[in-house]
N, C-alpha and C positions, 0 to 999 in steps of 0.2 A: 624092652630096650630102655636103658635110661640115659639123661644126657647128662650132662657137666657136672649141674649141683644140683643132683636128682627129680629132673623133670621126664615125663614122661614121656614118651611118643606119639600119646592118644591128647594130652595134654597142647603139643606143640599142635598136632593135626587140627583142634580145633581153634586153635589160633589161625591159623592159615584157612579156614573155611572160613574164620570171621573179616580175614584180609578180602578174598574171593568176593565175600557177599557186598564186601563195601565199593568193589570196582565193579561189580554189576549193577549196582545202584547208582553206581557213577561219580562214585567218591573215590579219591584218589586217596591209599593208604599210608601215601607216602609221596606227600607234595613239593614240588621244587621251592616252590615260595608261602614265605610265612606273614600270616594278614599287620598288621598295627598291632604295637605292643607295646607295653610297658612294665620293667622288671618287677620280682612281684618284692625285693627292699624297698623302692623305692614306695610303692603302694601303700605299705607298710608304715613307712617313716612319715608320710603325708597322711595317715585318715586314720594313723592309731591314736594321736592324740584327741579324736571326738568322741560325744557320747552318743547311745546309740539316738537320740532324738535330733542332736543335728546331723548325724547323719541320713537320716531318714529326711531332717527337712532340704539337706543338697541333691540328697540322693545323686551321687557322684559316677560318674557313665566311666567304666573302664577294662582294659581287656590284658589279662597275661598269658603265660604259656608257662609249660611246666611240666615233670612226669611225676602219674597217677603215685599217691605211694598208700594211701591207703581208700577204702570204698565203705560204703555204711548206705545200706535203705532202707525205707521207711515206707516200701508202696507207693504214696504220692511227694515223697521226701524222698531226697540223695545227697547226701556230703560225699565230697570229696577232697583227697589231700594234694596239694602240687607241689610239687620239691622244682626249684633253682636256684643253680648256682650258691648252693647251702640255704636257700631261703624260704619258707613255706605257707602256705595259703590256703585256708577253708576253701571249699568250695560248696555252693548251695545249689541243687535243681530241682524246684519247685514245678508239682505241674500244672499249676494255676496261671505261673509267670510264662511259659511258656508252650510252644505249639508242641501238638502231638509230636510230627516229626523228629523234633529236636529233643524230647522228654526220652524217645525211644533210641533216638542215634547214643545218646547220652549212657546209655541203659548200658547199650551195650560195651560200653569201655569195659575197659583190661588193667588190674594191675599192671605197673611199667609202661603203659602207655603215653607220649607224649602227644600233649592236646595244649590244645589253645581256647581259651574261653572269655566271653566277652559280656558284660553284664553291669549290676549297680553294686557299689559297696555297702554293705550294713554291717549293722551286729544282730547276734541271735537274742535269743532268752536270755540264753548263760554268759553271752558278753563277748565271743568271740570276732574280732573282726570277720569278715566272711564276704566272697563275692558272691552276691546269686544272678544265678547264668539268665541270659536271654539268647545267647548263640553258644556253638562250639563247633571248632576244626578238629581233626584229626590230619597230626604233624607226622605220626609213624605210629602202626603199629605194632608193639612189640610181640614177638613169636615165641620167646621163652619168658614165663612168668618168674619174678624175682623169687630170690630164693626162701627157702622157707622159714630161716632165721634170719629176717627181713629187717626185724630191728636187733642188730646184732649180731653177725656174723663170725661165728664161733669155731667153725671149723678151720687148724691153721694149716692143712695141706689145701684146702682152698684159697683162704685167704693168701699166701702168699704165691701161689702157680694162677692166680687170675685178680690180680689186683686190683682191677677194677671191680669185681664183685666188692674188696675190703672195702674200697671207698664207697661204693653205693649204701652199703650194707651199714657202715661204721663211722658217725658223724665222726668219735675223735679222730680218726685217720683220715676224714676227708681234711679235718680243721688243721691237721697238722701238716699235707699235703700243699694247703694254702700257705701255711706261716712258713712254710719253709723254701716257697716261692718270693713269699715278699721278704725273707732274710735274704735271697741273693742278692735281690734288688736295692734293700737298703744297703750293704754290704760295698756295692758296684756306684753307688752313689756317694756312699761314705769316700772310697777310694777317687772318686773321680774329681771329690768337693776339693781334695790334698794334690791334684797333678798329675795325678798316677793315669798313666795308659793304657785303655787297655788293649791286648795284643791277642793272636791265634799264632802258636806254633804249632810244627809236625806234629802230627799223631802218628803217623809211619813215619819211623826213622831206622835211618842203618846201622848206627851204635847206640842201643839203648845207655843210657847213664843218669844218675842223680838221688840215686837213691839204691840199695841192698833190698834187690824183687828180683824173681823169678819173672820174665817178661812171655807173652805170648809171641810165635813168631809165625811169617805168612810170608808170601813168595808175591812178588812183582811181574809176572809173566814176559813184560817187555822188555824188561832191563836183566831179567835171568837174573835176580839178585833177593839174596832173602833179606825181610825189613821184621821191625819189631814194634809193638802197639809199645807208645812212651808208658814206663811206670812214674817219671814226674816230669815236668816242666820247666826244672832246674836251668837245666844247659843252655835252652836255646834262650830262655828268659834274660841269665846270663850274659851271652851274646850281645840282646841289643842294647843293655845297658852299654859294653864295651859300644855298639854304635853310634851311642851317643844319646841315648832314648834314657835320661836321669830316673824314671821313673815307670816301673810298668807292674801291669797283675795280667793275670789268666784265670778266666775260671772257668776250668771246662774236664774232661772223659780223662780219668788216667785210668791201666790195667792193670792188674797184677795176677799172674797164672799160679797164685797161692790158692791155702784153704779157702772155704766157705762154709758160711753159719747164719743163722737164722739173722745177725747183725752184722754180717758182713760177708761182703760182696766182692767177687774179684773185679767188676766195673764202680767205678765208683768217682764223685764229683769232688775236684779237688782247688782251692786257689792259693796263685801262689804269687808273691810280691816281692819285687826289689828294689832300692832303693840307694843312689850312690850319696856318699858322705853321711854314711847311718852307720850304727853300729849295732848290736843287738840290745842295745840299750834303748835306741830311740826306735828299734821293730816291738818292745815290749811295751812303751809307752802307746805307739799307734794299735797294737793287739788292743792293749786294755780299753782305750777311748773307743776304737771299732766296736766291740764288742757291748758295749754301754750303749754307743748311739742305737746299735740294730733293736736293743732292746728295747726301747723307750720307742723309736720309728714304729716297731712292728708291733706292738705287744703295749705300748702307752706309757709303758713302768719301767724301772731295773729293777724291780722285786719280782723273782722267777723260784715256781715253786719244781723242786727236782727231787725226786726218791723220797719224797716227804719232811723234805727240808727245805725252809723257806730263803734265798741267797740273795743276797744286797748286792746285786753288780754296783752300784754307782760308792762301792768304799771304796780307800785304793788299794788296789792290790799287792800284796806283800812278793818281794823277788827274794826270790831262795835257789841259790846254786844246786845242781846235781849231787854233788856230793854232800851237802848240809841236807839233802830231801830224802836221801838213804838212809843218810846218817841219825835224823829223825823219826823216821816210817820201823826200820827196825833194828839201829842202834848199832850198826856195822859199818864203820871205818873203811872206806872201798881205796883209802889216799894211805891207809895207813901202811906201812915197810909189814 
């Protein structure tokens, strides 16, 4: 029997005897609460700037948490790796530094395991920051071991039908996962610095409109009336301007009961803004300035490297009519008789 992203059955059964042995011993595999911590950026940012002799002479008392990503022993030596929240940290267990018990509980970790471990900061030989342990929790432990292309997840009927593997698996697609959070958020900040409101309309509505989609449709049980998932935000955005609301965005789920493809999705995130005594002149000016601030907010720069071309957001941008962008691209007159 194999599971998901080819783990075995004999595989997962000894994971769950290793759950089993830890509640008989009277360890919880999976605890409601988690001891004193501190992230491990943070750690990082604070005790990367020493050498290793002041830090031997602070010897600095600290504890994070984090899941297992990689294991290395040495018999009476153990590193280990702890990934959060994109961030990672040696781990050292010595077993001089510490008691049998905890040398053995230690031992027995699991790839993918999330642990908590609590000790002194140093550096190695070779210079690496590193904590070594004098305690450790186990926060969960994990039942199916991480896939087998652990650094790098290469399989894309994987990676896309369980995306969480991609981001485990795949720092760029975690990093990108991130920045494309903090672009809403600069985005929703940008709009909000200018007056803009923001709003929630219908997602169910009875006349879809605002855009040329194919809409998905579902039925209302109580009302005996069919409705349609919005394919934009147009109309009702619309509206409240007419209410008297001068300025508003939305950023949230439009459908569309079109194709799909590896980059595009019939759910998909859309924002949309209006703005009374504008014209598309001053919606092109606020595009280009949004578009500059997100970059510099999120990303530090406007120099964005793309398909391996390097792009200056912060020049200005040049406006070119429809038909002068035809007419340039491949020399066909779409105005001409």
């Amino acid at each position: 029997c194999r599971a998901e992203w080819g783990v075995s059955e004999y595989e997962r059964e000894a994971r769950r005897e290793k759950a089993d042995a830890l509640r008989e011993a009277g360890v919880d595999p999976y605890p409601a609460r988690v001891g004193p911590h501190s992230p491990i950026a943070e750690i990082v940012a604070q005790w990367e700037p020493l050498d290793a002799e002041a830090l031997e002479a602070q010897a600095p008392a600290a504890a994070i948490c984090g899941r297992i990503t990689a294991q290395r022993s040495f018999g009476k030596l153990m590193f280990l790796s702890l990934l959060e929240d994109g961030h990672s940290l040696q781990v050292s267990v010595r077993k001089s530094e510490v008691t049998p018990e905890v040398f053995a509980f230690v031992k027995g970790f699991d790839l993918g395991d999330f642990v908590r471990v609590e000790g002194v900061v140093w550096r190695t030989k070779k210079g690496e920051l590193t904590l070594d342990a004098r305690d450790a929790q186990m926060l969960s432990k994990t039942l199916r071991p991480l896939p087998e292309k652990w650094h790098g997840l290469t399989d894309n009927e994987a990676r896309f039908r369980q995306r969480y593997l991609d981001l485990l698996s795949n720092e760029p697609v975690r990093n990108m996962a991130i920045v494309r959070s903090r672009t809403i958020s600069a985005m929703r900040a940008f709009l909000d610095e200018r007056g803009f409101l923001e709003v929630e309309t219908p997602i169910l509505q009875p006349l879809y409109g605002g855009a040329a989609a194919r809409p998905f449709t579902t039925h209302h049980n109580l009302y005996d009336q069919d409705l349609y998932l919005r394919i934009s935000d147009e109309l009702y955005l619309k509206r409240l301007v007419i209410g008297g609301l001068d300025r508003v965005y939305e950023i949230g789920h439009n459908f569309r009961n079109e194709g799909v493809s590896r980059k595009h999705n019939p759910e998909f995130t859309m924002m949309e803004c209006y703005q009374a005594y504008a014209d598309y002149r001053d919606m092109m000016d606020l595009t280009e300035a949004m578009v500059k601030q997100i970059a510099e907010r999120v990303l530090g720069t406007t120099q964005v490297e793309y398909q391996g071309e390097t792009l200056d957001l912060a020049r200005t941008w040049p406006r070119i009519s429809l038909h002068e962008a035809v007419l340039e691209a491949t020399g066909v007159d779409i105005l001409a008789a």
